[in-house]
C-alpha positions, 0 to 999 in steps of 0.5 A, a space after each residue: 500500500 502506498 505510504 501515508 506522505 505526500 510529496 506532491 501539492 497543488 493549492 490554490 492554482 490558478 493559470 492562464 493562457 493570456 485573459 483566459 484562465 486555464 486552472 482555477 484554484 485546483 487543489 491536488 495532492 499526490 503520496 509516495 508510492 501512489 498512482 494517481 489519475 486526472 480524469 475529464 474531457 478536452 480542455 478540463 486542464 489536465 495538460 495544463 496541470 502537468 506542464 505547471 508542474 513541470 514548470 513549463 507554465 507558472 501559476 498566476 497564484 498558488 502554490 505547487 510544492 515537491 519535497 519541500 520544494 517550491 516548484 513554482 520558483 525554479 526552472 523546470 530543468 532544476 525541476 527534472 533534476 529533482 527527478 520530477 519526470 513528463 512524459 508528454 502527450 504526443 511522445 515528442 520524440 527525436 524522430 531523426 535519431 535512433 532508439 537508442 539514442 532517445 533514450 540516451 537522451 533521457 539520461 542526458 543529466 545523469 553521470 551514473 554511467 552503470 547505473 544508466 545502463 542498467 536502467 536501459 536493461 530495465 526499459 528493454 525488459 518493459 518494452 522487449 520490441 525496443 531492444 529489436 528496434 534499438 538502431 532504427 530511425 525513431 521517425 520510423 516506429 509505429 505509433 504504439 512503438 513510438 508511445 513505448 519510446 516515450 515512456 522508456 526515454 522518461 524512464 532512462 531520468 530514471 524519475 522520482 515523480 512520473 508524469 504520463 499525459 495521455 499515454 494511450 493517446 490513438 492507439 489501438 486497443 492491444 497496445 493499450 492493453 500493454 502500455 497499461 501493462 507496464 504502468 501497473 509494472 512500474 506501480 507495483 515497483 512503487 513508483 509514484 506516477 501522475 496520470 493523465 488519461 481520457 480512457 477513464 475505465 484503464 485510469 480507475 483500474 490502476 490508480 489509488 486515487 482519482 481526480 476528475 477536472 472539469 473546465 479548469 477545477 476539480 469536480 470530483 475526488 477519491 478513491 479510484 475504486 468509490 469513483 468507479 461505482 459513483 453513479 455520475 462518473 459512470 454515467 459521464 466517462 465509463 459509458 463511454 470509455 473503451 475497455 
């Protein structure tokens, strides 16, 4: 069971793009060990919520603090150093080079050189195709491939915080199936993930605890497991949801 300290808090937040206010005082917080969900439709401000985080945007007010730290007031490289780690949507991979080279490019911070290789051991182990692939051009991989190359790249930061915005973004159902695989992998390794997902069935099924945003708030909260019986979430994402 995850541990009862929280290393994750949002309070507060408020952010805009330009006059228009993307988040609007939304309150969150993440434990040490868990996984946690961000539920809503496009535009609810679940990307938003992970790139504020990363410090890519700033708040307007409020607060966001990681182990102390006061996120808000430093560069999101510190960030990363930190071992808070994105994996963004639409994978943003370096397509012109190989699959090695992604992912050396995840640990382009690190200097453990041995720790670095063992950590590439463990995202063949997660993703055996990338090891078959590991000099093709990353332009080239399919989708699903590209997805799993995202994720190993954000693994090779080898992070404390794990980020995942939309992992099974336009994948086909088998691949989801196996990129959720390795999430609940990862959970049970007791790393503490932040997920952000519109198939809200695969989200309630491996996370702790969830979080639904609508239009830049947070609507609904709680256990994944009394979120998935609540009749309103049922009704507005699970009908709807591929399982």
């Amino acid at each position: 069971m995850p541990q009862n300290r929280s290393i994750l808090a949002l309070k507060d937040v408020y952010v805009s793009y330009g006059h228009v206010q993307a988040l609007k005082g939304i309150a969150i917080e993440v434990q040490e060990g868990e996984l946690v969900a961000l539920l809503g439709a496009n535009g609810a401000g679940k990307s938003t919520t992970l790139m504020t985080i990363s410090g890519i945007l700033r708040p307007r007010s409020g607060s966001i603090t990681y182990e102390g730290h006061d996120l808000a007031k430093i560069s999101p490289n510190e960030i990363v150093q930190l071992g808070v780690i994105q994996c963004p949507e639409g994978r943003h991979i370096f397509g012109g080079l190989s699959v090695l080279e992604n992912l050396w490019m995840g640990a382009v911070c690190r200097r453990d050189r041995q720790a670095i290789q063992q950590d590439l051991e463990l995202v063949f182990s997660l993703f055996p195709v990338l090891k078959q692939r590991i000099r093709q051009i990353a332009g080239t991989l399919s989708g699903g491939e590209q997805q799993m190359l995202a994720i190993g790249r954000a693994l090779m930061a080898r992070p404390r915080l794990l980020m995942l915005d939309e992992p099974s973004l336009g994948l086909a159902p088998l691949i989801v199936e196996s990129i959720f695989n390795v999430i609940r992998q990862l959970h049970n390794q007791r790393m503490t993930i932040l997920l952000v997902e519109q198939n809200a069935r695969q989200a309630l099924q491996v996370a702790n605890r969830t979080y639904v945003l609508e239009t830049g708030q947070v609507k609904l909260s709680g256990k994944a497991d009394e979120l998935r019986a609540s009749p309103e979430v049922q009704r507005l994402y699970l009908g709807g949801a591929s399982s």
